[in-house]
N, C-alpha and C positions, 0 to 999 in steps of 0.2 A: 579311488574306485577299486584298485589292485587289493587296499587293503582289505574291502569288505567283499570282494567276491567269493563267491563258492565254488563256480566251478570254471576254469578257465579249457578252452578247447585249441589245439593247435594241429595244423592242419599240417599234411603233408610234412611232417615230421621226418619221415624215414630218409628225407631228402637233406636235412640239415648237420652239420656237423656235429658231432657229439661236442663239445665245447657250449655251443649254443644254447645247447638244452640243461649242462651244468649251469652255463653260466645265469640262466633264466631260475634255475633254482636255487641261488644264493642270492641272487636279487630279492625273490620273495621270500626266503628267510629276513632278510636287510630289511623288505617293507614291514615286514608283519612282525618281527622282533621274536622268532621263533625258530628252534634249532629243526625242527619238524622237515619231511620231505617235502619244499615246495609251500613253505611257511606256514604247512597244515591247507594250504589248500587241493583239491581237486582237480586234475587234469588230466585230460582226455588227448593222448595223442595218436592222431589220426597218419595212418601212410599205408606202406603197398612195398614191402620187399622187393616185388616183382615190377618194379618202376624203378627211375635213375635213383642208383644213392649218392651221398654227398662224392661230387666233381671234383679231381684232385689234380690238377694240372701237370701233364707229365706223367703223374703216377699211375701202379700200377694196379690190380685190383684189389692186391691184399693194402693198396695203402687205403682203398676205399673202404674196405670193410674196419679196418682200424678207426677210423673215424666214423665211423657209423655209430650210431646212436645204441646200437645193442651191443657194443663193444664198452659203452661206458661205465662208468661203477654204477651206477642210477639203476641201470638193467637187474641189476638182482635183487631188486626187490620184489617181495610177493605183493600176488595180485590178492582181489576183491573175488571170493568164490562164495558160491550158493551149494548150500545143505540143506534138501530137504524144507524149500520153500522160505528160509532162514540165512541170511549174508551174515557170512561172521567177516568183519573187514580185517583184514591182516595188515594193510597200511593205507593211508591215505593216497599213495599214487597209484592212479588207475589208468593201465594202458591197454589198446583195442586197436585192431586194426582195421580198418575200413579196405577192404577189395573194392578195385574196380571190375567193370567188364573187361573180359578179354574174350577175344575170339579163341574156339574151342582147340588151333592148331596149336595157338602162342602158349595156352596152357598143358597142352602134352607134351610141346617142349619142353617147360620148367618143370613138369615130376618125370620128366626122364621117360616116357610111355616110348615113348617114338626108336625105331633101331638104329643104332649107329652103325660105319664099318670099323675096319682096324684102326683109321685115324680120329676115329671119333666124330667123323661128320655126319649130320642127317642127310638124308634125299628126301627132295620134297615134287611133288610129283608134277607136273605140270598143270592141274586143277589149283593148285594151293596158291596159281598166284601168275600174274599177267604180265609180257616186259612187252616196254617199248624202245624204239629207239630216240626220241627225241620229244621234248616238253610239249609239240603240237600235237602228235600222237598220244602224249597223257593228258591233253586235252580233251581233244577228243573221246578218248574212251571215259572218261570220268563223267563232263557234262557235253553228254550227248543231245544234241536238239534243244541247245542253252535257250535260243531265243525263244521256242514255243516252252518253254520250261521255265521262264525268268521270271515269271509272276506268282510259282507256289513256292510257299517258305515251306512246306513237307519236304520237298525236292531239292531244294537249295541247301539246307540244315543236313540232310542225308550225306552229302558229298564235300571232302575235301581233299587239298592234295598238301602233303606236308613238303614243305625243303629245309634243309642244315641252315640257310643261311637269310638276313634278311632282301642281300642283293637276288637272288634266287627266287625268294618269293615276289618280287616287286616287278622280276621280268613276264615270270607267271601270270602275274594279275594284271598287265599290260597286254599282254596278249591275251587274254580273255576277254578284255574289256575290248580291245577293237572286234570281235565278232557281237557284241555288243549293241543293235541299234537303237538310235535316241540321243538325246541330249545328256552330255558329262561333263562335270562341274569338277573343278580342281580345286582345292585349297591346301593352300604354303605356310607353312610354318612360321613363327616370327622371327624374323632373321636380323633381329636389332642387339648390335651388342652394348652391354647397360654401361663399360670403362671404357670408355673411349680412347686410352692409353693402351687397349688389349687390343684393337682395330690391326693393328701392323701385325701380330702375330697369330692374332685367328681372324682372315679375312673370310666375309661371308661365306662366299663362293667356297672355300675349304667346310666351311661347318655344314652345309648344304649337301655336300657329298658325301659327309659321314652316314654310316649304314651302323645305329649301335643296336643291341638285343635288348626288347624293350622301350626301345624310342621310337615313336613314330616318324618314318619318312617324310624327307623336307616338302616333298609335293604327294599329295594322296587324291 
């Protein structure tokens, strides 16, 4: 399939390691048997500067930008430009960036619009942005009037509340759900281990308490 495609699309790119995106391109020179950029094929890689770049555990920002995708050799190559109603292609890798939305504050911070003082901080004004002091309080002001509200997905889909962590989001959504009335159905995860020689060192009861990024919790 690799072999005969024409154009392959990768998403959220700006988030991968540069490594990644070489290494996806010596791949498809190896399928396609071609010294070409990306075995002559097309690729569209898709991301957002202005979102997380690849995570570097520990490190620091210059380790991020090092590993970033525009840091790699791949980056200099030319792009795909219009003349005059007329694409002259100057190589076959073709990169774009897809913006998301951002709220109009997030983006005067990143071109620098906004004043700083001597230390370089912004002041943001008390319109820009609401505190609480505890999770029922950012309940409440998020989904105000849940119950008479819980039946339109316009209203539902509008509102979220983010946490770092997934124990965080799991005490959130607990407490949400007892304000809640009606009937609430649980389902657990399968909690069967397949070696039965692994039993004594991952006993249920520990894997059930695992919180990973990505895995859905043992009871939801």
């Amino acid at each position: 399939m690799l072999q005969g495609c024409k154009l392959l699309v990768r998403d959220e790119s700006t988030m991968s390691h540069k490594r990644a995106t070489e290494a996806l391109n010596r791949t498809h020179q190896d399928l396609r048997d071609s010294t070409d950029i990306m075995g002559g094929m097309v690729v569209l890689l898709a991301g957002d500067f202005r979102q997380t770049l690849p995570v570097i555990q520990r490190g620091t920002p210059a380790d991020a930008i090092q590993v970033c995708i525009e840091s790699s050799s791949l980056w200099s190559l030319k792009l795909k430009i219009q003349f005059e109603n007329e694409y002259e292609t100057r190589d076959i890798f073709i990169t774009t960036w897809i913006r998301g939305l951002y709220a109009g504050m997030l983006l005067k911070i990143d071109d620098g619009c906004l004043d700083v003082d001597h230390k370089g901080y912004i002041s943001l004004s008390r319109e820009s942005f609401n505190s609480v002091e505890n999770h029922v309080d950012l309940i409440a002001h998020v989904f105000q009037e849940l119950q008479r509200n819980l039946s339109s997905d316009q209203w539902l889909y509008a509102r979220a509340i983010l946490a770092p962590k997934s124990e965080v989001v799991n005490r959130i959504n607990t407490a949400i759900l007892k304000g809640v009335q009606g009937d609430i159905k649980e389902y657990l995860s399968m909690n069967t281990i397949m070696d039965t020689d692994l039993s004594t060192s991952y006993p249920v009861e520990f894997l059930n308490s695992l919180e990973l990024s990505g895995v859905p919790s043992d009871k939801l």
